[in-house]
N, C-alpha and C positions, 0 to 999 in steps of 0.2 A: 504493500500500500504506500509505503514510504517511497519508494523507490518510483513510483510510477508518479507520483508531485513533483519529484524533482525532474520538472523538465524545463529546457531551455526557454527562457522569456523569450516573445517575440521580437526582432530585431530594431523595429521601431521604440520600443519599450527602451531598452537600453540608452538607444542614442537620445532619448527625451530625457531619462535620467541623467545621463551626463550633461546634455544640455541645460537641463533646472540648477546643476552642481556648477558649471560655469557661468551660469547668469547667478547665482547666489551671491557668487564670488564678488560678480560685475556690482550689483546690487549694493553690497558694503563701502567698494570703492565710491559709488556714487556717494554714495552717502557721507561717507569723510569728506570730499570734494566741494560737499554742502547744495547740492542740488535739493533740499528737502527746507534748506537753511532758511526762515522764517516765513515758510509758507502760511503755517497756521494765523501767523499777527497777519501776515497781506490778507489772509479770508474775511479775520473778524474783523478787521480795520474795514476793509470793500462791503462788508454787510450794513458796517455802525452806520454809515457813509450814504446808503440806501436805503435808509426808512420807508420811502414812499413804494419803491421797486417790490421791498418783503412785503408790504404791504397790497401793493397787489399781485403779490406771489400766492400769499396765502388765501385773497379771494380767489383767485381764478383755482387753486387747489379745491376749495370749498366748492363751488361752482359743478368740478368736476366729479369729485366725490360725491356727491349729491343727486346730479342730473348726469350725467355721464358714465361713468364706472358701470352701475347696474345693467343700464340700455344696451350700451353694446356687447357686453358680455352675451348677453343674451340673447342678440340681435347673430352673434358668432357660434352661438351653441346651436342656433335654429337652421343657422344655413351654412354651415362651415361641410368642407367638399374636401375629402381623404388624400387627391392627391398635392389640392394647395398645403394640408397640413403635412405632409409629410415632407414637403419641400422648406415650409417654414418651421420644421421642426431641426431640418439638417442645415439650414441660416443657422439656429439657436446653438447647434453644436459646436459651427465654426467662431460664433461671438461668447464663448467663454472667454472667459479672461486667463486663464492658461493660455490657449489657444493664442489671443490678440497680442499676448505679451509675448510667447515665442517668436510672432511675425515680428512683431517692435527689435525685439534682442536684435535678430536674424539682419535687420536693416541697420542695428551699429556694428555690428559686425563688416557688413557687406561694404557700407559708406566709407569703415575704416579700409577694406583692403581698395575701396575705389579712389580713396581721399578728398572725401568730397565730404570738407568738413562742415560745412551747413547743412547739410542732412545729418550729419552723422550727432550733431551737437543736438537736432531737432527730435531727432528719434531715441536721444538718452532721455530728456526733456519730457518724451513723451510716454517711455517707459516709466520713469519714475511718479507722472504724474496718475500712471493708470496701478500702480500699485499703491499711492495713499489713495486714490479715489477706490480702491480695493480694502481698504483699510477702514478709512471713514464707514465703506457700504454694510461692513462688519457692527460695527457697532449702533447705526442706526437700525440696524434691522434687529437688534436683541433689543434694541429699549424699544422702538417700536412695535415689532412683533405683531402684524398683522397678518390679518389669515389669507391665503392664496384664493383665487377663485374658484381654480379647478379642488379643492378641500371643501368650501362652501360659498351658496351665492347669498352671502353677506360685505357686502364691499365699507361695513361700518365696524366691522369686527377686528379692532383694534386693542393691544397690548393683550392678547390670548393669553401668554402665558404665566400672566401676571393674576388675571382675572378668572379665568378657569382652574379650578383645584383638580380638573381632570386633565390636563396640560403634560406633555411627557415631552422630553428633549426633543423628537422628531417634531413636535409643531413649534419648539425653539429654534429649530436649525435649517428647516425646511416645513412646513405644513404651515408655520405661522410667520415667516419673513419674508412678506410679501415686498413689504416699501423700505428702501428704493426699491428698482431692478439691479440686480450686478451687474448683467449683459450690457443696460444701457449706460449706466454711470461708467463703464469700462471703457466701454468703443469710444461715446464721447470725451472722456480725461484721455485717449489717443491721439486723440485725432486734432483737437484744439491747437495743439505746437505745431502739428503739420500744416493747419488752415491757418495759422497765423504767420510762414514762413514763407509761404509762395502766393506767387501776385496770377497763376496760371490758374483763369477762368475751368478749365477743365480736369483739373485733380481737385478743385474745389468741390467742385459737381461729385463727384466721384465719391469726396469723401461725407459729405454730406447723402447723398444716398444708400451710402453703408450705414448711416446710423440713422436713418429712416426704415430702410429694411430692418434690422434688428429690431427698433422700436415695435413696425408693425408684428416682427414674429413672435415677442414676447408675448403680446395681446390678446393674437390670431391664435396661441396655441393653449390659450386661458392661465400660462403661469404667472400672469400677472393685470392686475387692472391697470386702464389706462391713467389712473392718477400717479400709480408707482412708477409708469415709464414720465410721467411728468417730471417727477421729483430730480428721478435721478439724471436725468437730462442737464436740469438749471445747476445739479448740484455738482456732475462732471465737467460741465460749461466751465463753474467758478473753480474748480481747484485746479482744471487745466491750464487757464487764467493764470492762477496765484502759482501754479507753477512756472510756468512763461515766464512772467513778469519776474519771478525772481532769479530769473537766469538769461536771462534777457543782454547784458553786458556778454556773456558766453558767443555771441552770434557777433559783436562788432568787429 
């Protein structure tokens, strides 16, 4: 029995392990470097700053939690077609955030053997800002703790595991971390340093329609309401942002 487990990982396996162990590595350097270096003050400082903005952040949230969220949900349970979901299901698998940050790695790698150091400065930029927005997406979702759609159609069912005495770690980690989305707060904290590096109308496009596709797949496949691809939208916008901006001298 023993003997027949022990068999060779598949070769992909491998070269992703080694590859998570060289970007770990990469990951620490950035961070001595100071790519991370007072992101948090440029957030709160950019919020304190925008009173009127959070303000109607959180009505058009309200808005959509409200009138929005349930309808469509429901509007996708009624008429959703096998083979669009299975196409926006295989979207969802390519916007993990393992996934996007491999591609990101992969591009400071490549930049560097190409030397084309404005990509290559744009793509650490971009890496680092999609693993605090990985970070962040962590802890919002334990203190908020909302219940997924495809779990139940209550789109008001917020801090579950706080509030339910029947709550068990899978609706902590999954069944009840609805908001943000990781998928979108991910793609978007990517993608920001790359839309804010190039003046070329058509990688604009490009990349703006990567993070519309994601958004709709998250929706379309009911793992999340469209208020949580709201959130984590504005929320990877701002820390892509507050990353740029603080590494911004890196690109003169």
């Amino acid at each position: 029995m023993l003997i027949e487990m022990l068999k060779m990982p598949p070769p992909l396996d491998v070269i992703g392990i080694f590859y998570i162990i060289i970007a770990v590595n990469y990951l620490i350097k950035f961070v001595g470097a100071g790519y991370w270096h007072n992101v948090l003050t440029t957030l709160v400082i950019k919020i304190q700053r925008s009173v009127p903005q959070v303000a109607v952040f959180f009505a058009f949230l309200c808005i959509i939690i409200f009138f929005v969220d349930f309808q469509i949900t429901s509007l996708i349970l009624k008429h959703t077609n096998n083979q669009i979901y299975q196409i926006m299901d295989f979207i969802n698998s390519m916007a993990q955030g393992w996934f996007i940050g491999g591609v990101v790695f992969s591009i400071i790698i490549l930049s560097k053997l190409w030397r084309n150091e404005k990509l290559h400065q744009a793509a650490i930029v971009s890496f680092m800002a999609l693993i605090y927005a990985g970070i962040i997406n962590l802890f919002l979702k334990i203190i908020i703790n909302r219940q997924r759609p495809s779990i139940m159609s209550d789109p008001y069912n917020f801090f579950n595991y706080v509030l339910n005495k029947h709550a068990t770690l899978n609706d902590l980690f999954y069944a009840s971390n609805s908001m943000p989305s990781g998928h979108t707060i991910s793609i978007v904290a990517a993608i920001v340093p790359f839309w804010l590096i190039t003046s070329k109308k058509y990688i604009k496009i490009i990349l703006f329609l990567c993070a519309i596709v994601v958004m709709v797949a998250r929706v379309y496949t009911i793992n999340h309401w469209v208020s949580d691809v709201y959130v984590a939208t504005i929320l990877g916008m701002l820390i892509g942002q507050a990353v740029y901006a603080n590494n911004s001298k890196r690109f003169e």
